[in-house]
NUVO-499457 format. One record per residue (C-alpha): residue number from 1; residue in one letter; x, y, z. Coordinates in steps of 0.25 Angstrom, whole numbers. Example, Ala and Ser with C-alpha at 12.3 -4.5 7.8 and 13.67 -1.06 7.14 Angstrom:
! NUVO-499457
{node 1; 'A'; {49; -18; 31}}
{node 2; 'S'; {55; -4; 29}}
END
This chain:
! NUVO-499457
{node 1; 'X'; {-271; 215; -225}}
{node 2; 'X'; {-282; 204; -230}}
{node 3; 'X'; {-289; 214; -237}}
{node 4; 'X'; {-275; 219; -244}}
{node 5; 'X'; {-273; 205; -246}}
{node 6; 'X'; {-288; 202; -252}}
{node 7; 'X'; {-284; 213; -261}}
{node 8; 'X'; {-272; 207; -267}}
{node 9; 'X'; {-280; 195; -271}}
{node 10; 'X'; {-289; 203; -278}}
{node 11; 'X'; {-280; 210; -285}}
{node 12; 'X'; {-273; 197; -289}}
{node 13; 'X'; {-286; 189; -291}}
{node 14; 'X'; {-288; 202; -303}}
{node 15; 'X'; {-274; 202; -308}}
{node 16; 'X'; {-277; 185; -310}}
{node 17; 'X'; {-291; 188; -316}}
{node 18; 'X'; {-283; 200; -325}}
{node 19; 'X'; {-272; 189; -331}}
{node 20; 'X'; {-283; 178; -332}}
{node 21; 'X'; {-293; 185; -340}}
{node 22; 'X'; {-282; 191; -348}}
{node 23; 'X'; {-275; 178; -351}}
{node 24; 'X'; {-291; 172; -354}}
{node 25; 'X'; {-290; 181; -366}}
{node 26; 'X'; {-276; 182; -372}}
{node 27; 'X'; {-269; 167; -369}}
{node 28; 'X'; {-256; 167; -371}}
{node 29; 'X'; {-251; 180; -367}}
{node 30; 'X'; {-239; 181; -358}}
{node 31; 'X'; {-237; 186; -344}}
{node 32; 'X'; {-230; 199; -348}}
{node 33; 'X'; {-245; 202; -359}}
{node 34; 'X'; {-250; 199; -346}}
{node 35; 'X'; {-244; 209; -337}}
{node 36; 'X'; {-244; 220; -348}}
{node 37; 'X'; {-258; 218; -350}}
{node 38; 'X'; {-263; 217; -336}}
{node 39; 'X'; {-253; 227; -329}}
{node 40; 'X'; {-249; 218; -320}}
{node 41; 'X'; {-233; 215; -316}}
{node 42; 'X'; {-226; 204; -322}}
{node 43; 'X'; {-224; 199; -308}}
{node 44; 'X'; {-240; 198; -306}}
{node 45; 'X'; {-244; 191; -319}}
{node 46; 'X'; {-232; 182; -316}}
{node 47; 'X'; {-239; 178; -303}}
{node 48; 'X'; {-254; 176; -307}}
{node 49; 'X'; {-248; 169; -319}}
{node 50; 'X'; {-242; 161; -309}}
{node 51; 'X'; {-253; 156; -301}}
{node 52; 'X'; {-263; 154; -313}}
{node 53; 'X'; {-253; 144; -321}}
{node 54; 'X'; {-251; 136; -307}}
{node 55; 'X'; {-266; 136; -305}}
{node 56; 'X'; {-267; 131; -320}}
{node 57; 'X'; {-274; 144; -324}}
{node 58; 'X'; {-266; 149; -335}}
{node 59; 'X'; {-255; 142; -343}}
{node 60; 'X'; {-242; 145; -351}}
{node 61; 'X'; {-243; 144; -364}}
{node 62; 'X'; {-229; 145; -371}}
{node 63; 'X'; {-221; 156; -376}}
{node 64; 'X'; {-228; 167; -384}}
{node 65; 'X'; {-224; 181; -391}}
{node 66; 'X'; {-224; 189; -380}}
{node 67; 'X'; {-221; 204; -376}}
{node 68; 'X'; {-211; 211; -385}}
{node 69; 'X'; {-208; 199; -394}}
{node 70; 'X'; {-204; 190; -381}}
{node 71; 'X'; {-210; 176; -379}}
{node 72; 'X'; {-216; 175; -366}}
{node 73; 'X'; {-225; 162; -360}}
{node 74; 'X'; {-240; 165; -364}}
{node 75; 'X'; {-250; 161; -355}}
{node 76; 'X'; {-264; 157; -356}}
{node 77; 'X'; {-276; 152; -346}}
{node 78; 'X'; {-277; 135; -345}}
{node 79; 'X'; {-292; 132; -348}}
{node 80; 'X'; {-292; 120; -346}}
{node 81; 'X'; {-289; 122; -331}}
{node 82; 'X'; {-303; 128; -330}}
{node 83; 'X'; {-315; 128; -335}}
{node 84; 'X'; {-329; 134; -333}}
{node 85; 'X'; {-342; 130; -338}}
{node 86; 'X'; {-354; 137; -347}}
{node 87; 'X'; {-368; 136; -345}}
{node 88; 'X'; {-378; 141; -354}}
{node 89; 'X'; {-394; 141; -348}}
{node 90; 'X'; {-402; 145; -360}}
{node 91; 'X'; {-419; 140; -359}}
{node 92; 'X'; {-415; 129; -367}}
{node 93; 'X'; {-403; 123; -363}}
{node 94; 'X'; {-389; 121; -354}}
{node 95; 'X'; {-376; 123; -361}}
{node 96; 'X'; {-364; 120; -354}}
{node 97; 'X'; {-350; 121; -359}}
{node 98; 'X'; {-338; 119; -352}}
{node 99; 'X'; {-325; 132; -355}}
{node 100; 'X'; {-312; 133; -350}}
{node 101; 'X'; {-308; 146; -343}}
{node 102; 'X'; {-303; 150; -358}}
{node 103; 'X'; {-316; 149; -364}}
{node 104; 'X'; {-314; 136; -371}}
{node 105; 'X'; {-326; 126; -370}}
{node 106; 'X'; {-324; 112; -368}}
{node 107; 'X'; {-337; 105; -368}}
{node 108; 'X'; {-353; 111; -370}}
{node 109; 'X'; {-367; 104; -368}}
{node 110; 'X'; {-382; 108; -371}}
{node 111; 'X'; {-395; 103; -362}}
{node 112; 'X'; {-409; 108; -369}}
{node 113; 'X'; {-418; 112; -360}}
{node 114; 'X'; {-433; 114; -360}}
{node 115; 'X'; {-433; 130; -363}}
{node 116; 'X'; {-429; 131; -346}}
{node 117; 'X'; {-443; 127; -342}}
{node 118; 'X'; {-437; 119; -332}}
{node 119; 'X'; {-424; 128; -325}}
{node 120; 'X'; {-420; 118; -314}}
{node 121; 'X'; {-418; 108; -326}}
{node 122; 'X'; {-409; 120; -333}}
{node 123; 'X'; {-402; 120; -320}}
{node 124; 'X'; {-401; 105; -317}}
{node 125; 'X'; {-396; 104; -330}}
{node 126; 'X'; {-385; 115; -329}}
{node 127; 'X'; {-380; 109; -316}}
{node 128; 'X'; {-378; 95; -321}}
{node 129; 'X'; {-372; 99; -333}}
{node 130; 'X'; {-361; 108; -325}}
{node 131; 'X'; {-360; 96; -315}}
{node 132; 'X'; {-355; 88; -327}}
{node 133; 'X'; {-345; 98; -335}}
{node 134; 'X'; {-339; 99; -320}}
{node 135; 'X'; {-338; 83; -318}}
{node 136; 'X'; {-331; 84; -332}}
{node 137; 'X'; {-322; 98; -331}}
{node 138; 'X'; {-320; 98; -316}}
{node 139; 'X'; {-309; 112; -321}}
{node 140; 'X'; {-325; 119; -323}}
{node 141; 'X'; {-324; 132; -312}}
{node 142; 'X'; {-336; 140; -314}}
{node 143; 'X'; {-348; 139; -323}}
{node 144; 'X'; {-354; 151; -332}}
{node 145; 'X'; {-369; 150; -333}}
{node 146; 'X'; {-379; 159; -345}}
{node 147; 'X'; {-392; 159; -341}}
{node 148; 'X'; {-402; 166; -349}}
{node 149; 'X'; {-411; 178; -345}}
{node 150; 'X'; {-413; 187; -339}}
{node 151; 'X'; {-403; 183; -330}}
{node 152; 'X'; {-404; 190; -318}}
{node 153; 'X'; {-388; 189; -314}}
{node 154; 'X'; {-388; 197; -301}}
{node 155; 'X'; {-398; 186; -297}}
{node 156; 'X'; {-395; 174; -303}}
{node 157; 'X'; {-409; 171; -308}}
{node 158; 'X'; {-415; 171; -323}}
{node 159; 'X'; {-428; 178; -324}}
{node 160; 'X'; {-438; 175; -337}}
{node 161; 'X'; {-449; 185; -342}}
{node 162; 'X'; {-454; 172; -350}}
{node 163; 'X'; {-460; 163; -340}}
{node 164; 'X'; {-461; 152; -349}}
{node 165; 'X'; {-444; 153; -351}}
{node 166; 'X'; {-444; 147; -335}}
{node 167; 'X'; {-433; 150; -328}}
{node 168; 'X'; {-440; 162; -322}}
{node 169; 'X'; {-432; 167; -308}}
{node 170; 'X'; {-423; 158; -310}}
{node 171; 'X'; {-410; 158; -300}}
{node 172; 'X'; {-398; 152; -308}}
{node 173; 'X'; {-389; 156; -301}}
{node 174; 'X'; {-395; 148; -286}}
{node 175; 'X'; {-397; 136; -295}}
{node 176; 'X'; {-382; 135; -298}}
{node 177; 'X'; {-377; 138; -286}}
{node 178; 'X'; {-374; 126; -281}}
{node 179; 'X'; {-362; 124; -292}}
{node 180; 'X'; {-348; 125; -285}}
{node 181; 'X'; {-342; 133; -294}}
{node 182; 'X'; {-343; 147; -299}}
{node 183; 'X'; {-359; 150; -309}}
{node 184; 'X'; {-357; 164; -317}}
{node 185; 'X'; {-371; 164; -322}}
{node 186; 'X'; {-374; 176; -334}}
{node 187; 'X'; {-385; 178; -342}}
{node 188; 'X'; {-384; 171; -355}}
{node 189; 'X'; {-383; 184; -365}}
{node 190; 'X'; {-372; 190; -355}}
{node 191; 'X'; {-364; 177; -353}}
{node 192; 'X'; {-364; 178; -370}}
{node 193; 'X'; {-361; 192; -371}}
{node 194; 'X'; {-348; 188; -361}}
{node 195; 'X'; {-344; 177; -371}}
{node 196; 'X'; {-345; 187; -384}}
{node 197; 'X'; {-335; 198; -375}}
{node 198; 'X'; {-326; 185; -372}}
{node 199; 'X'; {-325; 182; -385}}
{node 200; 'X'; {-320; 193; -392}}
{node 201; 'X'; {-308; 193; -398}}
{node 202; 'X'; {-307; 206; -394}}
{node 203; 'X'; {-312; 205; -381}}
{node 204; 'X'; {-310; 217; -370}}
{node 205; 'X'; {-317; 221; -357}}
{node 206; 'X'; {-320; 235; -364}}
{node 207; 'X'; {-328; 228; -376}}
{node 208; 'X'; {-343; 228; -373}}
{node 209; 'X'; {-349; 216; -379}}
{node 210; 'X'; {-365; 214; -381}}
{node 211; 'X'; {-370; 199; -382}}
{node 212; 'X'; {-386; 200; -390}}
{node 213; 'X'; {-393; 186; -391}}
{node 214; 'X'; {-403; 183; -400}}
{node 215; 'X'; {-409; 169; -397}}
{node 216; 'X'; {-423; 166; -391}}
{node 217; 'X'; {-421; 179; -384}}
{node 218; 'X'; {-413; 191; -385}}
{node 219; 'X'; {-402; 196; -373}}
{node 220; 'X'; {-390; 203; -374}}
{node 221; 'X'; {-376; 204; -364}}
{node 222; 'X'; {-367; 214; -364}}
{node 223; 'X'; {-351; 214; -360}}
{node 224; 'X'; {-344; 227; -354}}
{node 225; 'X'; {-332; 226; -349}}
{node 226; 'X'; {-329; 214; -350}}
{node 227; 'X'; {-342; 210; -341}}
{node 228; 'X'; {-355; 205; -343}}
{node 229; 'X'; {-364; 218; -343}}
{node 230; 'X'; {-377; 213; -334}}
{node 231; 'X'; {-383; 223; -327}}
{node 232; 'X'; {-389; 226; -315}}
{node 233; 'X'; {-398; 213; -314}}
{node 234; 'X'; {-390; 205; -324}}
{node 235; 'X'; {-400; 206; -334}}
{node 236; 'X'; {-393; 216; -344}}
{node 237; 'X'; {-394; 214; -360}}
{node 238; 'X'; {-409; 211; -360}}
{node 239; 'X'; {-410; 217; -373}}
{node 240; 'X'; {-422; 205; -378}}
{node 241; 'X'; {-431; 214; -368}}
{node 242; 'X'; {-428; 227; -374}}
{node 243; 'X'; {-439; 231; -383}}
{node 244; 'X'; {-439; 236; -397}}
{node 245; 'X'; {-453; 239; -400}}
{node 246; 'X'; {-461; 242; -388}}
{node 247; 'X'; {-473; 239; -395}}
{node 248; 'X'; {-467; 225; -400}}
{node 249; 'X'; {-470; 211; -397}}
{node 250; 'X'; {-474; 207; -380}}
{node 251; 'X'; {-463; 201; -374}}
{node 252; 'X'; {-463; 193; -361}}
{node 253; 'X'; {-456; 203; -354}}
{node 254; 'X'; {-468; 211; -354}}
{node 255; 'X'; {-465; 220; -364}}
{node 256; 'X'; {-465; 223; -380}}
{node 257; 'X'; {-456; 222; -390}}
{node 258; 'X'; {-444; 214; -384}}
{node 259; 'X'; {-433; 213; -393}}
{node 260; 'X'; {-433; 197; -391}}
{node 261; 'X'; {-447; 198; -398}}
{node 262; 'X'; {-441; 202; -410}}
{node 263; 'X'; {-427; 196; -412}}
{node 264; 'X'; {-425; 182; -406}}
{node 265; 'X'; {-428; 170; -411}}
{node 266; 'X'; {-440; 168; -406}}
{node 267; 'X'; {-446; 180; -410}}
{node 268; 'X'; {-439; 177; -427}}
{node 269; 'X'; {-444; 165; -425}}
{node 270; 'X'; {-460; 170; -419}}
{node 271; 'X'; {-458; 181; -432}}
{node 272; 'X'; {-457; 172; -441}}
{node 273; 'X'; {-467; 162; -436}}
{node 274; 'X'; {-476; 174; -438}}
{node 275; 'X'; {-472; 179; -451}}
{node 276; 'X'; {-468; 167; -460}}
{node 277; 'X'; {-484; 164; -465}}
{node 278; 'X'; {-481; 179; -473}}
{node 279; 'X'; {-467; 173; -479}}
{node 280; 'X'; {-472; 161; -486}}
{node 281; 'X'; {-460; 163; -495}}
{node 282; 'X'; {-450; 160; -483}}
{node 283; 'X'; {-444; 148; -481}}
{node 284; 'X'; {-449; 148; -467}}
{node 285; 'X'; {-464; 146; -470}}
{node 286; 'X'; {-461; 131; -473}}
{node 287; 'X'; {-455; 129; -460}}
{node 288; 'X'; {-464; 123; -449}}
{node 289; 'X'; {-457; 130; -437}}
{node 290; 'X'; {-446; 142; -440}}
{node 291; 'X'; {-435; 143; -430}}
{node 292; 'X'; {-423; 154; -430}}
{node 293; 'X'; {-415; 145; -438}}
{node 294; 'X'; {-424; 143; -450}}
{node 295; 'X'; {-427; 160; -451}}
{node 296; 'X'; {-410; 158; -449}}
{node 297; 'X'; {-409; 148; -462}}
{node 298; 'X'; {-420; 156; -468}}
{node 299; 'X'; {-414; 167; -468}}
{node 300; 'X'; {-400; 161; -473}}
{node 301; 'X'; {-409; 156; -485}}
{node 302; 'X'; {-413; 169; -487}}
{node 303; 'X'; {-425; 169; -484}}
{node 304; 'X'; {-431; 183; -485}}
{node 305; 'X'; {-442; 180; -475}}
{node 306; 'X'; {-431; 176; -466}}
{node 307; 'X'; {-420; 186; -469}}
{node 308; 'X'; {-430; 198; -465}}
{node 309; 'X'; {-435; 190; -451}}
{node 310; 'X'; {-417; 189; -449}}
{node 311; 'X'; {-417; 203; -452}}
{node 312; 'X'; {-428; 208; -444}}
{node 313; 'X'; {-422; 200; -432}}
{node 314; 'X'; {-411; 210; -434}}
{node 315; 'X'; {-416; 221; -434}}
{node 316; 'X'; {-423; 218; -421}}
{node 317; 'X'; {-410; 212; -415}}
{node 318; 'X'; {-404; 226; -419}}
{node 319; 'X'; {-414; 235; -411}}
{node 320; 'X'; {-410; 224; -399}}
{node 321; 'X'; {-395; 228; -403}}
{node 322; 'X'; {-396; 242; -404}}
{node 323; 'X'; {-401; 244; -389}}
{node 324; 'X'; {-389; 236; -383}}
{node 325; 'X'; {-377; 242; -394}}
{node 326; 'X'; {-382; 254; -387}}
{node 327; 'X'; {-381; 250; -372}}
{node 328; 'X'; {-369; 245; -373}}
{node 329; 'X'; {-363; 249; -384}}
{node 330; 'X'; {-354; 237; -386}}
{node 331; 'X'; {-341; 233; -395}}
{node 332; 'X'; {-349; 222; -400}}
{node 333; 'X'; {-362; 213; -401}}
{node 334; 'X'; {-362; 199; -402}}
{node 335; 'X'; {-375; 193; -405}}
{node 336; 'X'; {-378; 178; -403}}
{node 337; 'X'; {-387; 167; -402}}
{node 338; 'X'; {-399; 161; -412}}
{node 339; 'X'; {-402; 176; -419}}
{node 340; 'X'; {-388; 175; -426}}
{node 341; 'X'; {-392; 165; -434}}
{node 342; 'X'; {-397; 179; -444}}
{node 343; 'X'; {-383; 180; -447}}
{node 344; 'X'; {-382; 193; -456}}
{node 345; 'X'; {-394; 194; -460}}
{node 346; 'X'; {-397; 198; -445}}
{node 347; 'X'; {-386; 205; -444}}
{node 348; 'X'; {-386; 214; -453}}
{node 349; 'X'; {-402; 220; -448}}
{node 350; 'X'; {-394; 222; -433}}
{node 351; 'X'; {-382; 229; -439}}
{node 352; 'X'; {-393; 239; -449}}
{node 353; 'X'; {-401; 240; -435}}
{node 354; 'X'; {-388; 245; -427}}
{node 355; 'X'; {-384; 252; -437}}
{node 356; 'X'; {-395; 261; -437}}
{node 357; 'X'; {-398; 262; -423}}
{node 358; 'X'; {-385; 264; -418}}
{node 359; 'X'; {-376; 276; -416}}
{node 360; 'X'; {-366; 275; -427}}
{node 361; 'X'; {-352; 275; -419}}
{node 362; 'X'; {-360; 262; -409}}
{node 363; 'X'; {-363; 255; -422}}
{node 364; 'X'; {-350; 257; -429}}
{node 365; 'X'; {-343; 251; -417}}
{node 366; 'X'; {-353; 240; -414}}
{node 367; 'X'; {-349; 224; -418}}
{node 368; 'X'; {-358; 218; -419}}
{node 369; 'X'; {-360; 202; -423}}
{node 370; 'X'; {-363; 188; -419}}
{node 371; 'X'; {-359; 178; -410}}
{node 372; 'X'; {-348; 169; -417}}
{node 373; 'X'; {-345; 164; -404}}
{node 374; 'X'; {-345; 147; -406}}
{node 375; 'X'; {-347; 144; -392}}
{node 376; 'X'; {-361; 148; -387}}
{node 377; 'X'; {-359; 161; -383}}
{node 378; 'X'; {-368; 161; -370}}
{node 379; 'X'; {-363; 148; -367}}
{node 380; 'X'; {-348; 152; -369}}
{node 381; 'X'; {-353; 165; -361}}
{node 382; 'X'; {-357; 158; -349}}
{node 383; 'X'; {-345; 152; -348}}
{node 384; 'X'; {-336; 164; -351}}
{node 385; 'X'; {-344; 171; -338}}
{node 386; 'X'; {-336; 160; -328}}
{node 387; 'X'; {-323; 160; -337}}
{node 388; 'X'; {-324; 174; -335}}
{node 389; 'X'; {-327; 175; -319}}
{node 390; 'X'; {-315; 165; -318}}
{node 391; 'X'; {-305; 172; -324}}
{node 392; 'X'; {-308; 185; -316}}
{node 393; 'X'; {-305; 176; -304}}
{node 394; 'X'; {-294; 167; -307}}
{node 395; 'X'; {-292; 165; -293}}
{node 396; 'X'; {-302; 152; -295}}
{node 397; 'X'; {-292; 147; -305}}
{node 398; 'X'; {-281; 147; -295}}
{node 399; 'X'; {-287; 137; -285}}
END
């Protein structure tokens, strides 16, 4: 008999997860668009409807068209009854923002750091700033950390190749457990490639979405399903390590040709270090130090120096693109971060690169584009990982 009975809470804890996550992406549909859509009786949604407007979870929202031409009361969830809070650990700095269960933020703050030399600062400084939001938004009921890699997920620790990044066997998930609420804790690029599926206006569980970053470093994330795709160790998408020339430039990682050597920033920035004594003509040669956003403003001038350093970077991001359009063959890619900055110019070498490259019915399906996103995406990310665990157990809203 208790095990029957532990069964029936399952099942009604999934048939609250079902109603919850569907009413998070369609507000304002009505009990019977409920029931149709989720297969369950008129009776059952009338129940867990029930509970979750007396526990404040989900509100009416007045009369809508409904089924057939009749007017039915439309619901939606309260987010201001919850909410969760983001955290983005990058090597240079904390961001914090706080959401509601809706995916709305209310409030976002930035800490520099010095590049993460000192991770027990990163930590202290994490922990006072969701001591703070807390005291402020007392409604917060889980937090949803991005860390950067490799993030090793099935054992909470971040792992560098660089010794001189810090943070070497670090065990994130021991140094915030000590908070009394629910941590999700996802690699940076994944948590970003969770806020790109989210974000869709077409969202489905059956899209597979892939999440590229181009910054100071190159990684990728991958939604199936509807689920973050990690792998065994939670490490998958390490696509900055996968070599494109064999014979190509050292890498820390031990060996050659890495594709981060070749299309992040720092690399446009160390190519053009190197090259800009041969291009006196470029606007770039009167410039004491060169950074991504002046090749960028260079290239928008049109610069032609500029413009073929843009479009190199393409090229190279498009042998990186190839490799994952082929593992996962995805609905679409959403690139983001600092690299976008090459706007079209960058776009049109990665397009020219797949299209040759890859098999004619995978292109012609393919999306791909960047991030326009207005939120950070990984920061937004984060916070969708616990807006997400929540949803799939209501049963915390209801106590």
């Amino acid at each position: 008999m208790e095990r029957e009975g532990k069964n029936l809470d399952d099942i009604q804890s999934m048939n609250r997860a079902l109603v919850v996550k569907y009413l998070s992406s369609h507000p304002g549909c009505s009990r019977a668009e409920l029931s149709r859509i989720s297969g369950l009786t008129q009776a059952s949604i009338t129940k867990i409807i029930r509970s979750l407007v007396e526990a404040g979870v989900v509100k009416e929202t007045g009369l809508t068209e409904g089924l057939r031409g009749r007017r039915s009361i439309g619901l939606k969830l309260n987010g201001k009854q919850f909410q969760v809070l983001g955290v983005k650990l990058s090597r240079t700095a904390v961001l914090v923002g706080v959401y509601d269960i809706r995916a709305k933020k209310y409030e976002e703050r930035m800490e520099l750091l010095q590049y993460m030399d000192d991770i027990d600062k990163a930590v202290q400084v994490i922990l006072r700033n969701v001591a703070e939001f807390r005291s402020r938004y007392p409604k917060i009921m889980a937090i949803g950390m991005a860390v950067p890699g490799p993030f090793f997920k099935n054992e909470g620790r971040v792992r560098s190749i660089r010794e001189q990044q810090g943070c070497n066997e670090v065990d994130i998930r021991t140094a915030f457990s000590g908070i009394d609420i629910p941590v999700f804790i996802e690699h940076d690029v994944h948590a970003g490639a969770f806020a790109c599926w989210w974000s869709d206006e077409n969202r489905s569980p059956s899209k597979t979405i892939v999440h590229f970053v181009a910054s100071e470093g190159i990684g990728s994330g991958a939604v199936i399903n509807g689920k973050v795709f990690n792998g065994s160790l939670g490490i998958a998408g390490e696509i900055g390590h996968v070599s494109i020339d064999y014979n190509g430039i050292p890498c820390e990682c031990g060996n050659r040709g890495c594709l981060l050597k070749y299309c992040s920033s720092v690399a446009m920035e160390q190519q053009v270090r190197n090259e800009i004594s041969d291009h006196p003509e470029s606007c770039l040669s009167l410039l004491p130090e060169i950074s991504v956003s002046d090749i960028f403003a260079a290239m928008n001038q049109g610069d032609s120096y500029a413009v073929s350093v843009v479009e190199q970077m393409g090229t190279y991001m498009g042998y990186g693109l190839q490799v994952l359009v082929n593992m996962y063959n995805p609905d679409k890619v959403i690139i983001s971060d600092i690299m976008t900055g090459g706007g079209e110019v960058m776009m049109r070498k990665i397009r020219e690169v797949l299209r040759e490259r890859l098999l004619l019915p995978i292109y012609e399906k393919l999306d791909i584009q960047y991030s326009d996103m207005q939120d950070d995406v990984i920061l937004c990310g984060a916070a969708l990982i616990a807006i997400d665990r929540i949803l799939s157990e209501p049963s915390q809203l209801l106590v």
